[in-house]
C-alpha positions as CSV (number, residue, x, y, z in Angstrom):
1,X,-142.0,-98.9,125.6
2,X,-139.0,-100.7,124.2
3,X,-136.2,-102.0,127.1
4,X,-133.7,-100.1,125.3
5,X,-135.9,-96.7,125.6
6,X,-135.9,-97.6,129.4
7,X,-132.2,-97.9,130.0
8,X,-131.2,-94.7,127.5
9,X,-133.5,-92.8,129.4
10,X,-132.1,-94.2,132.8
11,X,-128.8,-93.0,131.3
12,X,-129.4,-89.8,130.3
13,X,-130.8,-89.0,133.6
14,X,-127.8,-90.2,135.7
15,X,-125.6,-88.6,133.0
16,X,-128.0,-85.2,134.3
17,X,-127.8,-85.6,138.1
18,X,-124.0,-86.6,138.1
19,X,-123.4,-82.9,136.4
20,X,-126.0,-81.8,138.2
21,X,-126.6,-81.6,141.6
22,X,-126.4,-84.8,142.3
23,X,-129.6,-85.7,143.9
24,X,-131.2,-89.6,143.2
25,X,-128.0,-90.6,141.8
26,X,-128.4,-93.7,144.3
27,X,-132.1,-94.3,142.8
28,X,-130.8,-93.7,139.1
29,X,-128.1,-96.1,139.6
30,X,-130.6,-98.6,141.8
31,X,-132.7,-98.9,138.7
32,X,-129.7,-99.1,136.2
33,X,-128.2,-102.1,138.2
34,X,-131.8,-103.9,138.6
35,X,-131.9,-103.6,134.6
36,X,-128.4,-105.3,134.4
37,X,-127.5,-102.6,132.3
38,X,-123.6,-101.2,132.5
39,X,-123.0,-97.5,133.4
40,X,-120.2,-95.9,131.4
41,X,-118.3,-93.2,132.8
42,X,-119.6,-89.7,132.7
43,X,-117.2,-86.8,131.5
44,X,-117.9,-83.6,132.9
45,X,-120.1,-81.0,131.0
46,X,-117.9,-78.8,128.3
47,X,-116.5,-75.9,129.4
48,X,-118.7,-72.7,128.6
49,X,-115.2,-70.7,127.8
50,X,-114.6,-73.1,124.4
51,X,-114.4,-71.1,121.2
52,X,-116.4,-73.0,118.4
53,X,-114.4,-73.5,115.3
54,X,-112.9,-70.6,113.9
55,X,-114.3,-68.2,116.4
56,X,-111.1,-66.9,118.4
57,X,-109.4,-66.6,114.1
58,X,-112.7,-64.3,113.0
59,X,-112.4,-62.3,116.4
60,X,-108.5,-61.8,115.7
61,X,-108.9,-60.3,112.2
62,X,-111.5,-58.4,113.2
63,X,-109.9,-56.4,115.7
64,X,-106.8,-56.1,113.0
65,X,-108.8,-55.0,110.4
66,X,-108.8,-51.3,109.9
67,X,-105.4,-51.0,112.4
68,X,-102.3,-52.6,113.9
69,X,-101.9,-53.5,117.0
70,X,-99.7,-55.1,120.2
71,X,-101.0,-58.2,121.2
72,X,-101.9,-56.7,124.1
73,X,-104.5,-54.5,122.3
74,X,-105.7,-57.6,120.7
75,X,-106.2,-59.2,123.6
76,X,-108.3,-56.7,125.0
77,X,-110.7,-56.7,122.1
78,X,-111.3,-60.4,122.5
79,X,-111.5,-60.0,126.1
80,X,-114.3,-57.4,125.4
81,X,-116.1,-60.1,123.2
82,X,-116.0,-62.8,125.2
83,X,-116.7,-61.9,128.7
84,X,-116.4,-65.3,130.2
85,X,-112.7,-65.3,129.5
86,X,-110.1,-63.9,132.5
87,X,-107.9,-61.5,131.1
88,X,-105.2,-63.7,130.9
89,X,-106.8,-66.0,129.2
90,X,-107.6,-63.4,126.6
91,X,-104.3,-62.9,126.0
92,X,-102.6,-66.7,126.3
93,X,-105.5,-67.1,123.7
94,X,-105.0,-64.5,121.1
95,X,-101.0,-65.0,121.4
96,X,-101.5,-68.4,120.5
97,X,-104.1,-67.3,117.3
98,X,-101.6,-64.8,116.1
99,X,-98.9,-67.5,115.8
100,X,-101.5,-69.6,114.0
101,X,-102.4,-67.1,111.8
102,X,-98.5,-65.7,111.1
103,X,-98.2,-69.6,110.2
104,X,-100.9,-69.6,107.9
105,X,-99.3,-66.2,106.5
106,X,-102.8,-64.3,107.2
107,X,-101.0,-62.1,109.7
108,X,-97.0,-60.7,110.2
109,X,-95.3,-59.1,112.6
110,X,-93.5,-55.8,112.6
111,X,-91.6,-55.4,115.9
112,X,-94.3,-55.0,118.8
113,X,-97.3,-54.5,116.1
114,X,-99.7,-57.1,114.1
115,X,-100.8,-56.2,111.0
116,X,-102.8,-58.0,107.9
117,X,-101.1,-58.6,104.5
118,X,-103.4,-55.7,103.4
119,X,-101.5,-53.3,105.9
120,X,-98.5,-53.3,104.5
């Protein structure tokens, strides 16, 4: 096995236990030093709440389609699609997608009420 196999796999494995539990960091790092090989920092694991590209946008114009509706309303459908959100979250979220998406002219606003173009 290659010495550069050795110390990706040393990394990878610290890069585990430090978002892990923690346990045989020491021994990880032990190794890591004796190899003479420098340990970068680690950035904590991404957050599970992240919305891939686009996702928050599709789950917007869904609820829209067919109705209008308060923010408020919108929130709660994307609240009911993506569980691992707080309420509040929902709602910072979809207020901030509805302003994107008034921007890009894909949604207006009629007083309290969202609506597509197609609403009119």
């Amino acid at each position: 096995m290659q010495d550069k196999t050795i110390n990706n796999a040393l990394l990878a494995l610290r890069k585990q236990i430090i978002r892990g539990d923690g346990r045989g960091l020491a021994q990880a790092e032990s190794l890591l030093r004796m190899r003479g090989v420098d340990m970068p920092r680690v950035l904590p694991a991404k957050r599970k709440d992240v919305a891939r590209k686009g996702h928050m946008s599709k789950l917007v114009l869904d609820a829209l389609r067919g109705s209008h509706m308060t923010t408020i309303e919108v929130a709660d459908h994307v609240a009911r699609n993506r569980p691992e959100l707080t309420p509040e979250a929902a709602k910072k979220r979809a207020g901030l997608c509805l302003t994107k998406l008034k921007a890009r002219e894909l949604v207006r606003r009629e007083g309290r009420v969202w609506l597509t173009p197609s609403q009119s």
